[in-house]
Structure formats: structure tokens, C-alpha cells
Backbone bond lengths (Angstrom), bond angles and torsions (degrees), N, CA, C in turn:
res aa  C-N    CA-C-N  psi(-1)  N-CA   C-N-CA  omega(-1)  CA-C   N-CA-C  phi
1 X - - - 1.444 - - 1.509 110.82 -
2 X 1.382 105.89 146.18 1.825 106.89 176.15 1.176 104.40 -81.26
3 X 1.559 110.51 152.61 1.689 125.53 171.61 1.670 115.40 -80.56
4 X 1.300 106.02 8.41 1.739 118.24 -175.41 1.645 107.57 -124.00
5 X 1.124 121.68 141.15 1.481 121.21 159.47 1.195 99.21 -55.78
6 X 1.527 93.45 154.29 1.766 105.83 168.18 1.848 87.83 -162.73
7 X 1.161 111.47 166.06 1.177 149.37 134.57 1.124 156.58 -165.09
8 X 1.731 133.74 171.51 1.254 114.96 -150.61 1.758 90.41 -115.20
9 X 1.475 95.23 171.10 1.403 103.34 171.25 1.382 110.30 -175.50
10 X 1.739 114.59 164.21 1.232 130.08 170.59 1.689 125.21 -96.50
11 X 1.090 125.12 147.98 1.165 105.43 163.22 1.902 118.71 -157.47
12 X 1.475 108.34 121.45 1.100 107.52 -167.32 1.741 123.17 -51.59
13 X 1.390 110.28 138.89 1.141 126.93 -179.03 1.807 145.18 -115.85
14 X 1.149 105.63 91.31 1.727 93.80 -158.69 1.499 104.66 -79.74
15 X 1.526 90.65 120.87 1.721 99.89 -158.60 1.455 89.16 -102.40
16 X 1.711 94.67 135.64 1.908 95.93 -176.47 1.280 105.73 -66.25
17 X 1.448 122.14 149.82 1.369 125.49 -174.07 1.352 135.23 82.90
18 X 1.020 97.95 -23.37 2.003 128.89 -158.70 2.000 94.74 -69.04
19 X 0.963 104.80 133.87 1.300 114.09 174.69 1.674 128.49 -106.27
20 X 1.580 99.10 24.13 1.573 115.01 -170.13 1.525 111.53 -168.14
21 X 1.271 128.14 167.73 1.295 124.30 165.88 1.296 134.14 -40.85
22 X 1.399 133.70 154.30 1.511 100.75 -163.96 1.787 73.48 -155.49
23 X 1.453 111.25 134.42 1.536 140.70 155.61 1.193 130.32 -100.25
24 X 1.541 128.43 122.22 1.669 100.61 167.55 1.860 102.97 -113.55
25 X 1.361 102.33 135.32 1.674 93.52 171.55 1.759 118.34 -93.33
26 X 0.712 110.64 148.41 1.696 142.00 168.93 1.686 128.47 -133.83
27 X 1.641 87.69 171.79 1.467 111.84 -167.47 1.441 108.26 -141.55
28 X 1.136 96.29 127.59 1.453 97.76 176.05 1.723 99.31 -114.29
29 X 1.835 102.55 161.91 1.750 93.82 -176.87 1.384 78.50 -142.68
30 X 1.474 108.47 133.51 1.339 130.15 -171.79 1.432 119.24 42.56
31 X 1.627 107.38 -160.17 1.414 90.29 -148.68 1.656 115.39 -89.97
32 X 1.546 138.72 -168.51 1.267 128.04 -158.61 1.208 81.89 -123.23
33 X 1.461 142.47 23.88 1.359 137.82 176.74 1.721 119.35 -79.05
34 X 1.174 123.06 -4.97 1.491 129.44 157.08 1.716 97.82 -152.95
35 X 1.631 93.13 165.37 1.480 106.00 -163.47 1.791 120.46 -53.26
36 X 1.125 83.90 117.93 1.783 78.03 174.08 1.214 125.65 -69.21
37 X 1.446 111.98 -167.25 1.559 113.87 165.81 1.427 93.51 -130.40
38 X 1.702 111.35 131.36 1.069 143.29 -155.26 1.815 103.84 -101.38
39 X 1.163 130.82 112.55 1.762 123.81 -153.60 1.664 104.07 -105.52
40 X 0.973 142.94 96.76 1.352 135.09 169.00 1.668 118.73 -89.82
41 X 0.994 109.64 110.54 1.422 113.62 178.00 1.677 125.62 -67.59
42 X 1.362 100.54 169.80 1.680 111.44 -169.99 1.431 90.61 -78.29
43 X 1.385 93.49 -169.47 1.706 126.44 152.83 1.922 101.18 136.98
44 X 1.251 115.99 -87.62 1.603 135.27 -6.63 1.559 121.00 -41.43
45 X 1.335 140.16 156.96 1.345 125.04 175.56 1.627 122.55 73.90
46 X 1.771 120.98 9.38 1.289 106.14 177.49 1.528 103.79 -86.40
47 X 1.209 148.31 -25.41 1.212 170.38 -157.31 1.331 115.01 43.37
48 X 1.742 148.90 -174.74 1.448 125.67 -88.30 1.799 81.28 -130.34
49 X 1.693 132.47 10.22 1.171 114.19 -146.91 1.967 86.73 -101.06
50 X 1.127 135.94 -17.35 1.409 132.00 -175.29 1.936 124.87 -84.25
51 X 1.938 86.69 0.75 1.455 112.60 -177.01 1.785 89.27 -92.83
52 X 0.823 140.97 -40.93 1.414 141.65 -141.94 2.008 108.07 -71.19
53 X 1.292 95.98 17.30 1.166 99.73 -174.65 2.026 104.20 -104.26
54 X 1.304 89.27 4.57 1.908 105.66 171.80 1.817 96.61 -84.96
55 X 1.007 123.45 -10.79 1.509 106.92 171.46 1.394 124.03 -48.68
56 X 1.292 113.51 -32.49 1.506 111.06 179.82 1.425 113.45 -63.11
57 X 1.197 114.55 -16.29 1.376 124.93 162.82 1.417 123.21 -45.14
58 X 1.608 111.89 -34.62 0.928 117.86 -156.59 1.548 90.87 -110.69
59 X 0.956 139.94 -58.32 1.366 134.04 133.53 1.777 130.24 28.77
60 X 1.761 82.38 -83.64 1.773 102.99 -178.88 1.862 110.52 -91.44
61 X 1.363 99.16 -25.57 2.031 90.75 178.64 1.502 116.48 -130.81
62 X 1.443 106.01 24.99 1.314 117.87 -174.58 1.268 127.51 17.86
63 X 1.995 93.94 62.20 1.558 120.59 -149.81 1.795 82.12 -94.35
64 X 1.399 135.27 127.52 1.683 117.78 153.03 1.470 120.02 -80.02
65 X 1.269 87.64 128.49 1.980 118.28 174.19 1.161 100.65 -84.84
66 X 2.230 102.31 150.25 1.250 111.83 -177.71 1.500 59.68 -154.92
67 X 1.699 87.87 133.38 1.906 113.99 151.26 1.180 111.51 -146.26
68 X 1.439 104.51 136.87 1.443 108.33 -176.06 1.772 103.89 -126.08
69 X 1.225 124.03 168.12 1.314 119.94 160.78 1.386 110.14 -87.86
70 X 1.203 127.41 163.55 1.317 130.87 -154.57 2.085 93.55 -130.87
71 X 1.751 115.07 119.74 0.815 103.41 -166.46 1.573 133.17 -65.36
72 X 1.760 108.16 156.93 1.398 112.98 -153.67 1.349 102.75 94.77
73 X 0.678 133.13 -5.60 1.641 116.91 174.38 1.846 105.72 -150.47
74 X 1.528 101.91 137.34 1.707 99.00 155.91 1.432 71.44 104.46
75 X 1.618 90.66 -141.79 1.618 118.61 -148.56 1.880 94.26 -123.23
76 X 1.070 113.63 29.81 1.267 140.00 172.24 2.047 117.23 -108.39
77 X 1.388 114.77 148.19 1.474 101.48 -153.25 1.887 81.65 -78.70
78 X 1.528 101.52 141.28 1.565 135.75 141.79 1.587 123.55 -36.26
79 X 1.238 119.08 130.10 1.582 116.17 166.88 1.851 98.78 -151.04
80 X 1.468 98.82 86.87 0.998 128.32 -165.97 1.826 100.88 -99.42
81 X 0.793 115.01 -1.39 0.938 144.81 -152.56 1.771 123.68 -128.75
82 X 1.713 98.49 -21.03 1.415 110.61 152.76 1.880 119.70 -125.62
83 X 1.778 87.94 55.11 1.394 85.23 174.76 1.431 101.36 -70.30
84 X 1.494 112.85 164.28 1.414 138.23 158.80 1.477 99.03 73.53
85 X 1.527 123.81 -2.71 1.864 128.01 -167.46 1.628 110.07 -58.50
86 X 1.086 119.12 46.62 1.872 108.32 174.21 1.352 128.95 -12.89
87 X 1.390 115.12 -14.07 1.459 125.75 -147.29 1.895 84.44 -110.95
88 X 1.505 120.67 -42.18 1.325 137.76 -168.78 1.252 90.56 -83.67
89 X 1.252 142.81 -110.43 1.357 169.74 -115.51 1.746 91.67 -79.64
90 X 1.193 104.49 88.62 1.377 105.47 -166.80 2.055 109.65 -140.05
91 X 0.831 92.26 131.52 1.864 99.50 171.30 2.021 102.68 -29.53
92 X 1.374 99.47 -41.04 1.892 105.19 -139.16 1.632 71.46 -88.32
93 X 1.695 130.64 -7.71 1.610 105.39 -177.18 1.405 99.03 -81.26
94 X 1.284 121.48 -59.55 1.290 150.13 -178.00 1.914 103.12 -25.24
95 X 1.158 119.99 -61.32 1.284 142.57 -173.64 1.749 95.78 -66.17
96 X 1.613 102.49 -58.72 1.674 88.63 -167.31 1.440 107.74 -70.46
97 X 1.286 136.03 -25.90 1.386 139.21 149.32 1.375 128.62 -6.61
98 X 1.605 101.91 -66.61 1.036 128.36 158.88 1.680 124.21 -67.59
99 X 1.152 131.98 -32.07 1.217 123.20 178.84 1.641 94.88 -73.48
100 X 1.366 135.78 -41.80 1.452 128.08 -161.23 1.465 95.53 -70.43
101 X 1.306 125.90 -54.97 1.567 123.53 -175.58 1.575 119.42 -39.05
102 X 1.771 102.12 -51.13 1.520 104.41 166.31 1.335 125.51 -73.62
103 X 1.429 123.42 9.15 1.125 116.68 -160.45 1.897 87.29 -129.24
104 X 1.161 99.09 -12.79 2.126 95.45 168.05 1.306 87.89 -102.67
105 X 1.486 157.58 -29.84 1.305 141.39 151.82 1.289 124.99 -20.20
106 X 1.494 117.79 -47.18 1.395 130.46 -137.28 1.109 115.57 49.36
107 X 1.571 137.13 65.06 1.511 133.91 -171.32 1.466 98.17 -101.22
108 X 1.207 117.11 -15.98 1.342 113.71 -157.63 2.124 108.97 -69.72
109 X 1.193 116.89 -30.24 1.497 130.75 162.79 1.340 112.64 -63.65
110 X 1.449 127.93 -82.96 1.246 119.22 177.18 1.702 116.76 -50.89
111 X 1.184 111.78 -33.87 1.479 107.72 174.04 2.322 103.75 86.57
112 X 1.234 89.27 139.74 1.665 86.70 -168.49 1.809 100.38 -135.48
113 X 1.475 112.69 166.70 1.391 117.73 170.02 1.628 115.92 -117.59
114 X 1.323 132.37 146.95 1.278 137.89 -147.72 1.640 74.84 -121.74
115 X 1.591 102.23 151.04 1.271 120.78 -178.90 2.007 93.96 -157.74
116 X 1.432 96.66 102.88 1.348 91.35 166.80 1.797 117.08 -145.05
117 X 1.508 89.70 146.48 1.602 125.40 179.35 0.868 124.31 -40.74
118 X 1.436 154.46 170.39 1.452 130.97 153.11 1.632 136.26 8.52
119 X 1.057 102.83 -132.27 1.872 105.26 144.60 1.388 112.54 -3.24
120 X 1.643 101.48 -88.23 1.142 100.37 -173.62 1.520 134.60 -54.53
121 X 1.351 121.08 -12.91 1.631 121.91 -174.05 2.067 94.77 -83.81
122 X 1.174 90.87 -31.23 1.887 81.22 163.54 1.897 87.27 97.56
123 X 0.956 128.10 -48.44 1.856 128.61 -178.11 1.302 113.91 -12.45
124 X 1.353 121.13 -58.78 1.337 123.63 -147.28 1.865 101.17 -66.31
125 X 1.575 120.36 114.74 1.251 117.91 160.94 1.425 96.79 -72.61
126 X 1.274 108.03 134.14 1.349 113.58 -164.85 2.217 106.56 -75.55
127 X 0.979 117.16 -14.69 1.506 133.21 -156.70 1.638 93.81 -96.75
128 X 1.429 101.03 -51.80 1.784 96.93 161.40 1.615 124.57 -78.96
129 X 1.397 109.55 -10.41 1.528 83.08 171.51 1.260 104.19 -100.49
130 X 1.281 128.58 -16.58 1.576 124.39 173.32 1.792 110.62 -62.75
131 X 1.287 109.67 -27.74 1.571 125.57 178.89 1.921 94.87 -68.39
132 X 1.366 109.53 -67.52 1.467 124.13 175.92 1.629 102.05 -41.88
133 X 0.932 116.12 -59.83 1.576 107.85 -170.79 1.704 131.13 -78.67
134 X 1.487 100.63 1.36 1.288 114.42 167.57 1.234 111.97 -106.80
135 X 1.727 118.89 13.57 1.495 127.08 168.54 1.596 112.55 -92.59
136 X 1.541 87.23 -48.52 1.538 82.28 -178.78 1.760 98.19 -86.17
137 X 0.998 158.82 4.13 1.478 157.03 153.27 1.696 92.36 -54.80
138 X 1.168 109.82 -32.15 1.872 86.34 -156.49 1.928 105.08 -100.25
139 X 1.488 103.08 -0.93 1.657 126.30 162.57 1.568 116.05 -75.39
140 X 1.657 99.66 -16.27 1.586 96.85 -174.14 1.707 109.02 -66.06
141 X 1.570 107.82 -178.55 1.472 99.82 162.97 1.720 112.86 -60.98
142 X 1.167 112.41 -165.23 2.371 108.40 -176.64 1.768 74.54 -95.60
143 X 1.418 115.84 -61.83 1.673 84.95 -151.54 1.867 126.09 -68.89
144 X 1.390 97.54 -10.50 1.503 85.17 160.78 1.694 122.81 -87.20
145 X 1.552 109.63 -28.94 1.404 108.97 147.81 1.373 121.05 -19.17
146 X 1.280 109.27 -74.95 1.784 117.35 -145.29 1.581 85.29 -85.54
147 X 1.084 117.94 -20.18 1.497 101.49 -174.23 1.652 121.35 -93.51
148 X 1.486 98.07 -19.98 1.732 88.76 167.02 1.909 102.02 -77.10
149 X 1.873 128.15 -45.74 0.949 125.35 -174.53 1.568 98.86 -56.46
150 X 1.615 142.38 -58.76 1.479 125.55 -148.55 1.994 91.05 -74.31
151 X 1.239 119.55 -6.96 1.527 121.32 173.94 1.476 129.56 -75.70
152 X 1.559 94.86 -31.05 1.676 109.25 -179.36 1.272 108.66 -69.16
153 X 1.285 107.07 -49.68 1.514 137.47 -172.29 1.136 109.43 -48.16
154 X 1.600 132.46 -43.16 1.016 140.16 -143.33 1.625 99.51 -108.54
155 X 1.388 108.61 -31.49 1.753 118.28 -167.71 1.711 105.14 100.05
156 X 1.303 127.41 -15.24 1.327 130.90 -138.83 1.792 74.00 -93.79
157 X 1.669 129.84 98.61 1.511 149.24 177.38 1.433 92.70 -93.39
158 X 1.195 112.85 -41.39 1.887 97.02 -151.90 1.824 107.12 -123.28
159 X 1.725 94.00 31.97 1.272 129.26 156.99 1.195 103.66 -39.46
160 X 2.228 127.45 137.45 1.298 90.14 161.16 2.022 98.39 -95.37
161 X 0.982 106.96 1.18 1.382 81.84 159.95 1.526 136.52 -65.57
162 X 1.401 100.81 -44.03 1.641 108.39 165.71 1.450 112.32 -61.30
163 X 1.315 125.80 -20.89 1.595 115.30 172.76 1.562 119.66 -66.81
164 X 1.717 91.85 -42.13 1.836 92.12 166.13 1.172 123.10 -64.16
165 X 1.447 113.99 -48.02 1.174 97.25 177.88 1.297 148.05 -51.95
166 X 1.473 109.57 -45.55 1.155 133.21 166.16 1.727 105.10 -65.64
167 X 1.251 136.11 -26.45 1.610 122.02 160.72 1.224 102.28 -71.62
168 X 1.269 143.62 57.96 1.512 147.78 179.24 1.430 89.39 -150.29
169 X 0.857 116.72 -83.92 1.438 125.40 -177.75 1.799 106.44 -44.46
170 X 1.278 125.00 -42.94 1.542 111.95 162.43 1.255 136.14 -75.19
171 X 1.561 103.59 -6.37 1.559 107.60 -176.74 1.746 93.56 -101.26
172 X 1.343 133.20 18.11 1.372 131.02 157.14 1.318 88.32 -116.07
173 X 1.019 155.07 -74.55 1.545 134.16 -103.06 1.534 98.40 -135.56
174 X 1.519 104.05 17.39 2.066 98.14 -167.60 1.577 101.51 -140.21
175 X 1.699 97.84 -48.05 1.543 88.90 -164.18 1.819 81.62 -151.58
176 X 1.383 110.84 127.01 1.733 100.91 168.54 1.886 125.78 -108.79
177 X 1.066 87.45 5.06 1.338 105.48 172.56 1.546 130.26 -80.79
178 X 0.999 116.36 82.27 1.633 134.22 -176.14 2.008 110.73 -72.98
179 X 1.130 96.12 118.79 1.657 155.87 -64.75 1.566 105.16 -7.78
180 X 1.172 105.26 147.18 2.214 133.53 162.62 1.670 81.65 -51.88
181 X 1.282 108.97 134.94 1.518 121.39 -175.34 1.475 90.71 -78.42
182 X 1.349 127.37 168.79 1.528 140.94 -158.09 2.025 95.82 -74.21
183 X 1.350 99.21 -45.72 1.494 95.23 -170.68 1.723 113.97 -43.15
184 X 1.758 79.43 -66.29 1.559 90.31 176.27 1.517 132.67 -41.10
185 X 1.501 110.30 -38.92 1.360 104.49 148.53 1.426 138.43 -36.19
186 X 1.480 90.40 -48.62 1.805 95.90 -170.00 1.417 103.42 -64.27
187 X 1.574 128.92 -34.55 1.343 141.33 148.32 1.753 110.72 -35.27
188 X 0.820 131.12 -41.59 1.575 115.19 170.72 1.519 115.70 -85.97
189 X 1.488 96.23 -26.87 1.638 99.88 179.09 1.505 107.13 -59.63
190 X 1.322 130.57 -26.35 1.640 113.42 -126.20 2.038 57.15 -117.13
191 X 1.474 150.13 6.23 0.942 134.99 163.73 1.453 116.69 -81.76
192 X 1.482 110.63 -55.49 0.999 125.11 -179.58 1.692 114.64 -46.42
193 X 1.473 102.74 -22.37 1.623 97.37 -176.11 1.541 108.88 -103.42
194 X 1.302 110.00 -4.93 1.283 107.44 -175.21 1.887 93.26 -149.24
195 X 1.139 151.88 123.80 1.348 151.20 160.16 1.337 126.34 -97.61
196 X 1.730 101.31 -5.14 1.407 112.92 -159.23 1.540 118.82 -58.06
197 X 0.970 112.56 -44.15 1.610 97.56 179.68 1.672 105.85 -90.64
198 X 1.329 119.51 -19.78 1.409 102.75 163.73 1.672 124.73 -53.73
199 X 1.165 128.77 -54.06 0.814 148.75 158.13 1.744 117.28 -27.40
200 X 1.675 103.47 -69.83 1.484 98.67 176.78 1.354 140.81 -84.24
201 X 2.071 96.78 -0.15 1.115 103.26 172.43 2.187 115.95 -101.29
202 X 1.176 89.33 -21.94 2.045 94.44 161.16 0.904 89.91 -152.13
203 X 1.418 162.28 105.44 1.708 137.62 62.57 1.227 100.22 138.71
204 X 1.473 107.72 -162.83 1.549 111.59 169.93 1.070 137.29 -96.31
205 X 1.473 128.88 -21.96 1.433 145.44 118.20 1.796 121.79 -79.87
206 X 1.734 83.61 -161.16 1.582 95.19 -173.91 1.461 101.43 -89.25
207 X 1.762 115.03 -27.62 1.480 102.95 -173.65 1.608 115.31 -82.97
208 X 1.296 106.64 -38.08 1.489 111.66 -173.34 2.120 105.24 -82.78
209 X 1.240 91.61 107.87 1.664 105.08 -179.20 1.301 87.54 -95.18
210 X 1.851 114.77 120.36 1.451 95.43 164.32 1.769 87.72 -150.82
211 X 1.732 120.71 26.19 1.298 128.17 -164.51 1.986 113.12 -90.72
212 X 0.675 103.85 -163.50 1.862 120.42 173.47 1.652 88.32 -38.33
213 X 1.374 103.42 -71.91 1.587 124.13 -133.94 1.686 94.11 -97.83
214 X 1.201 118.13 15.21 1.945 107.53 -178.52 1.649 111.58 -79.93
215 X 1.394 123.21 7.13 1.495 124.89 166.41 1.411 109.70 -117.88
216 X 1.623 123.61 19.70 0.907 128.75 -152.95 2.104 104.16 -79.29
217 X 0.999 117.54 124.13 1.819 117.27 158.47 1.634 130.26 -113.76
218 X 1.241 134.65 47.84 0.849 134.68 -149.65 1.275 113.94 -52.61
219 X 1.725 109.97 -32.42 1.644 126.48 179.53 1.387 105.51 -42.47
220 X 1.369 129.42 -38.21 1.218 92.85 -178.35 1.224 146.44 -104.13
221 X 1.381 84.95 31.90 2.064 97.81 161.19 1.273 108.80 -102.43
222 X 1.171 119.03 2.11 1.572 131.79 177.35 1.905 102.34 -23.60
223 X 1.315 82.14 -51.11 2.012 102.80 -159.53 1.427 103.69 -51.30
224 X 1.544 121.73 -6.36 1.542 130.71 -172.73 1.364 104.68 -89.32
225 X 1.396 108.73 -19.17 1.892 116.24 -157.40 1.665 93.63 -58.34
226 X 1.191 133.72 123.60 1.728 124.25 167.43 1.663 110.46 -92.02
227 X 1.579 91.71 -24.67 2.119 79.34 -161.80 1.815 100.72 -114.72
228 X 1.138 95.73 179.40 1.446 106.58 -146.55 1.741 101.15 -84.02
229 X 1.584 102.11 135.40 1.596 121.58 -149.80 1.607 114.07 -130.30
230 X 1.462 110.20 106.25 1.552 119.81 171.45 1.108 104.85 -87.92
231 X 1.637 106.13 131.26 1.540 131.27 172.95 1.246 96.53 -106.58
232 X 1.534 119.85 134.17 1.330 103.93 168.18 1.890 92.85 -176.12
233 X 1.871 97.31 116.72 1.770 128.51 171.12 1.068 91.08 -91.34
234 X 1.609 92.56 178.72 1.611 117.15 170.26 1.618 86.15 -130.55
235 X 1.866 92.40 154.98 1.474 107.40 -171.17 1.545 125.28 -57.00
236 X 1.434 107.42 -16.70 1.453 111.56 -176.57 1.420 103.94 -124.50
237 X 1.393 123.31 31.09 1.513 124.21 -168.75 1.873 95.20 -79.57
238 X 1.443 101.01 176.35 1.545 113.20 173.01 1.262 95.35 -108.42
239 X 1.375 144.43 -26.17 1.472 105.03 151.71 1.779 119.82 -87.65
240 X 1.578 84.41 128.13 1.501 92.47 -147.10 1.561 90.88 -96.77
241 X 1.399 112.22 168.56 1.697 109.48 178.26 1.207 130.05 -55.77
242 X 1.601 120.58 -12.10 1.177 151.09 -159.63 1.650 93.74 -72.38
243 X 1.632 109.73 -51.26 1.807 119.69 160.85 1.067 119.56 -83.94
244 X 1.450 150.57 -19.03 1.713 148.56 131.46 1.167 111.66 -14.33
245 X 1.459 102.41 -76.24 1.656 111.71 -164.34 1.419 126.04 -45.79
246 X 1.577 133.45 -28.83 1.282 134.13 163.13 1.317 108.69 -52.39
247 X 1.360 121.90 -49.77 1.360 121.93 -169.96 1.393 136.48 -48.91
248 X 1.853 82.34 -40.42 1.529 104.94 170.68 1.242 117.35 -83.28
249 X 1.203 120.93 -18.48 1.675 109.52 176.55 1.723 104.69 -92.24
250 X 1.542 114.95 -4.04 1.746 99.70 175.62 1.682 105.17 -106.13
251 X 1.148 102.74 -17.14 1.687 100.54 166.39 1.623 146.89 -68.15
252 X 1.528 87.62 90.65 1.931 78.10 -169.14 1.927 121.23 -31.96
253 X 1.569 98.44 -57.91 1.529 91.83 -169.88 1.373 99.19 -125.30
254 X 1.343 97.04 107.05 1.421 133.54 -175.37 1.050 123.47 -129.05
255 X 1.995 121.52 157.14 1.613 116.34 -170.11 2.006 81.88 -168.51
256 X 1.137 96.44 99.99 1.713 105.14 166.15 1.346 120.39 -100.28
257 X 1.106 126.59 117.77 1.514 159.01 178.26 1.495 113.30 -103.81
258 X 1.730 93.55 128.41 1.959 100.95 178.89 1.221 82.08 -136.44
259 X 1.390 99.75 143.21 1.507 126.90 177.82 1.351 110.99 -86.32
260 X 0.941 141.23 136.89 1.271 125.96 162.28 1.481 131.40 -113.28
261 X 1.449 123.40 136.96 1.294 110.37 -171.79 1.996 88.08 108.05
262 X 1.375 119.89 -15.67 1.652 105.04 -174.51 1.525 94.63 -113.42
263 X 1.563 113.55 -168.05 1.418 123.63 -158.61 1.445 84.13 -140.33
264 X 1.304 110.61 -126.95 1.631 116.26 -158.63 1.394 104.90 -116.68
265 X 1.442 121.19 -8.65 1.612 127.31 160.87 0.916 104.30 -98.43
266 X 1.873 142.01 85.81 1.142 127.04 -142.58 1.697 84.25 -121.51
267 X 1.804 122.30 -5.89 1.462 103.75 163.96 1.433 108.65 -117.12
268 X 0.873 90.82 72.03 2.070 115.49 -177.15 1.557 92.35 -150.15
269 X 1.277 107.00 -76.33 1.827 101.32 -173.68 1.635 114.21 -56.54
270 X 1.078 102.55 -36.41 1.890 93.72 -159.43 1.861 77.48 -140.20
271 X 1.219 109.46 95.11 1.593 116.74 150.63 1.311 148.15 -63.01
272 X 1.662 89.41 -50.91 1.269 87.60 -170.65 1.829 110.30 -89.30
273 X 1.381 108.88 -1.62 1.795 104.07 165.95 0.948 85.95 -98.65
274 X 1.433 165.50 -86.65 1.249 125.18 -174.81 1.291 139.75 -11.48
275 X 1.312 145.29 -50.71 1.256 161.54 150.91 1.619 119.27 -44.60
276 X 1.203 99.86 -30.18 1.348 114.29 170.20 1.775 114.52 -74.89
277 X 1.601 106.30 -67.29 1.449 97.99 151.86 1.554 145.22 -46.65
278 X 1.021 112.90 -44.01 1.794 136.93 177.98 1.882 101.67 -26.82
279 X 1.664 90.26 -67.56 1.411 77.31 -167.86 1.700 127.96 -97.92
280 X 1.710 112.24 37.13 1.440 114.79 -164.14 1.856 87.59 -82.77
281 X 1.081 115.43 -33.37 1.615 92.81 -179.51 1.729 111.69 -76.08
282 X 0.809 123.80 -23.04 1.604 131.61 163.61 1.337 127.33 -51.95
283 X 1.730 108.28 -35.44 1.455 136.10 -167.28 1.684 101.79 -104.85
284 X 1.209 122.68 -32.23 1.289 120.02 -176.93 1.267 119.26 87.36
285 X 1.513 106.60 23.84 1.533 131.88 -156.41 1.894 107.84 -114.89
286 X 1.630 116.27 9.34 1.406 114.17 -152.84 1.806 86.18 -104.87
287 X 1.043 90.42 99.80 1.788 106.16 142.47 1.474 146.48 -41.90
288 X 1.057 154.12 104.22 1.555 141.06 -149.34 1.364 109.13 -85.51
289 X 1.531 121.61 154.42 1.401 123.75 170.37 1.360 125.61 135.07
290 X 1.429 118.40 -161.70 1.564 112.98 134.86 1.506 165.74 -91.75
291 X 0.793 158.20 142.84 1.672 124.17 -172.40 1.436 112.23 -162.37
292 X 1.339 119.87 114.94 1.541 138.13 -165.88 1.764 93.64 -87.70
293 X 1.152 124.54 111.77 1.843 112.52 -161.25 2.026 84.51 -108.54
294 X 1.120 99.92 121.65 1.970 106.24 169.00 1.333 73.75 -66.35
295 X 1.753 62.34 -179.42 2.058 118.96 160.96 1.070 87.68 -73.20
């Protein structure tokens, strides 16, 4: 048993486009009596169980957590059924998703902070990290090089050569921790059974962008951001600074942080400075600038 309240729940969702009932599930961890921190997960489609390592959060600043799966993936309703849908698979679903969750919360009074992952933090201009990730692709050794490129080329994804290869390329630039901790698994699992919005929102891998979102720039509404905003890679991540750096130059109150020594699971590898950072916008504790944080 946990030493924290928690509970789970559903909550109906009228998903634009959606041609059926629509649920999203969540978790809340402790109580909703001051603002939480609100958890959006990567993938698209890995769903919310490889985040759960922010509990210490709750732990050390008796900060309250909310994770939910994000629909299409998890224990949230499926639309397997609108692969490749341009018209579905849209920013404005994603967002209204989220406004209904905070809004069956009641977050909107106490007021809450969003903390998101990959995917979920929304950063990546998709044109720079596809630019970024064919930088560090061309740093790899040649034969895992030529073998994820003569793989793309070909369509041949579920190659097992292209599987090695590309587990080369994730054990630098994704995850450096040998074995993928159990969560993170459940994060590839909950792909493997469902890919659908990975798939229709960027492609079939990480290199080939050919989804919804492969002209995607979000940076430049950046200049709208009003409240105060942690950026923060790891030194060998695949989103490389090359997609950071807009952020930071359209963000009034801003403070970007690279870890160093982590990859792109940078609160999996190095936690507890992670954890340390996580909650200064929560705490009212976030400083402006830059900051390269050692070991």
C-alpha cells in the first residue's frame, strides 16, 4: 500500500471528431487542496506509467500529482480506428482533453502547474528536431548509421536489423540506463499494443517525420507564454538545443536547464536533480536564465 492518498478515476470526454464515447483516466496523488502539478506524458501514445517516478515529489514538497493517460493510449478510450485522421489527431483535441480534466478537477480555483515530457511538454518544433536528430544520427558509428538510413529508405521499421540499430541510437540519445527501468517498458508496451496516435501524429519512427504534426512550430506563439517556464534537456538528449533554443528566446520568464551526463529520460537517469528542479515553478522558487547542472 502507498503512504499517500491517491485515487483513480474516469471522466467523460467529448472528443472533437470522435464518433463514440470518449473517457480519459487519471490519478490523482494526494490531496487537490493546493495547486498541483498536472503530468502529461511522452510518446505520443506511451501513456502516464514511466512518469510515476515524480512521486518523490510528493514525498519531499507535499507537491499533489495528477496523471492521466492521454487518449489513444493506456486505460483511456482508443481511436484505432482514426489512424492517419489529420482532421482528428489534432493539437485543439489534446488541449480540450486537458481543459475537461482540469475542469472535472476543479483546478481552475486553486490554480495548478503543467509539467510535461517529451510529447507531452509540446517543445519539440518538429523540423528542428528532425534537423537535430539527423545530427546526432550522423555522430553514430557508419554501421548503425547506414543501417537505420538504408532501413528508412526501404520502409523495412520492424527490421530486426533496424531494431538494433536504432537500440543504439536509444541507449545514447533516449534512455542510458541499461536495462529501460520496468515503467518505461510499460511505456513501449502500451505502444506496441496500440501505435495509433504515435504513428498519425509523426510517422513510423523517430527519424522519418511524415505524421499530422511533421511541419509542426509551435515556438512561435511562444511570445504568448505569460507565466513562468522551465526548459530543461539532457546533454545527450535527441531533443537537442537546436529545438530548446526558440523557446528560450520567445519566453519572457524563463530558466533552461541541461543535465548533463542524461539523454532524453533525463528523470529516470538523474532524479534526484531533476526533482530538485521539477518543482521551482510550483514553489515560486524558478530563477531566470541558463544553467548547465554537473554531476
Amino acid at each position: 500500500m502507498s503512504s499517500y492518498p491517491e485515487r483513480e478515476g474516469e471522466v467523460d470526454f467529448q472528443a472533437p471528431g470522435a464518433s463514440k464515447p470518449c473517457k480519459t483516466w487519471y490519478k490523482v496523488v494526494g490531496e487537490l487542496t493546493s495547486p498541483p502539478l498536472v503530468v502529461l506524458h511522452g510518446g505520443p501514445g506511451v501513456g502516464y506509467e514511466y512518469m510515476t517516478s515524480l512521486l518523490d515529489l510528493h514525498a519531499t514538497h507535499q507537491l499533489p500529482l495528477v496523471f492521466y493517460d492521454q487518449v489513444g493510449c493506456g486505460r483511456s478510450t482508443h481511436f484505432q480506428e482514426k489512424v492517419g485522421d489529420a482532421a482528428f489527431w489534432t493539437m485543439d483535441l489534446f488541449v480540450a482533453e486537458l481543459d475537461n480534466l482540469v475542469d472535472h478537477l476543479q483546478l481552475r480555483g486553486t490554480g495548478f502547474s503543467l509539467l510535461g515530457q517529451s510529447w507531452g511538454r509540446h517543445p519539440c518544433c518538429m523540423p528542428l528536431y528532425a534537423e537535430g536528430c539527423r545530427k546526432l544520427l550522423a555522430k553514430m558509428p557508419d554501421d548503425v548509421r547506414s543501417t537505420i538510413e538504408e532501413c528508412e529508405a526501404k520502409g523495412a521499421f520492424e527490421s530486426p536489423e533496424y531494431q538494433k540499430a536504432t537500440g543504439a541510437f536509444y541507449a545514447r540519445h533516449f534512455c542510458q540506463l541499461d536495462p529501460f527501468p520496468e515503467t518505461l517498458q510499460a511505456g513501449f508496451n502500451n505502444l506496441k499494443q496500440d501505435a495509433t496516435p504515435y504513428i498519425s501524429l509523426q510517422g513510423p519512427s523517430e527519424f522519418t517525420i511524415v505524421g499530422c504534426f511533421k511541419d509542426w512550430e509551435p515556438w512561435k506563439e511562444a511570445h504568448n507564454i505569460e507565466v513562468e517556464t522551465l526548459l530543461l534537456n539532457g546533454e545527450h538528449d535527441e531533443v537537442t538545443d537546436l529545438c530548446v533554443e526558440p523557446w528560450f528566446r520567445s519566453i519572457s520568464k524563463v530558466k533552461w536547464v541541461t543535465l548533463s551526463n542524461a539523454s532524453h529520460m533525463t528523470h529516470l537517469e538523474r532524479p534526484e536533480v531533476f526533482n530538485e528542479h521539477c518543482p521551482e515553478v510550483s514553489l515560486g522558487r524558478l530563477g531566470l536564465g541558463i544553467l548547465e547542472e554537473e554531476e
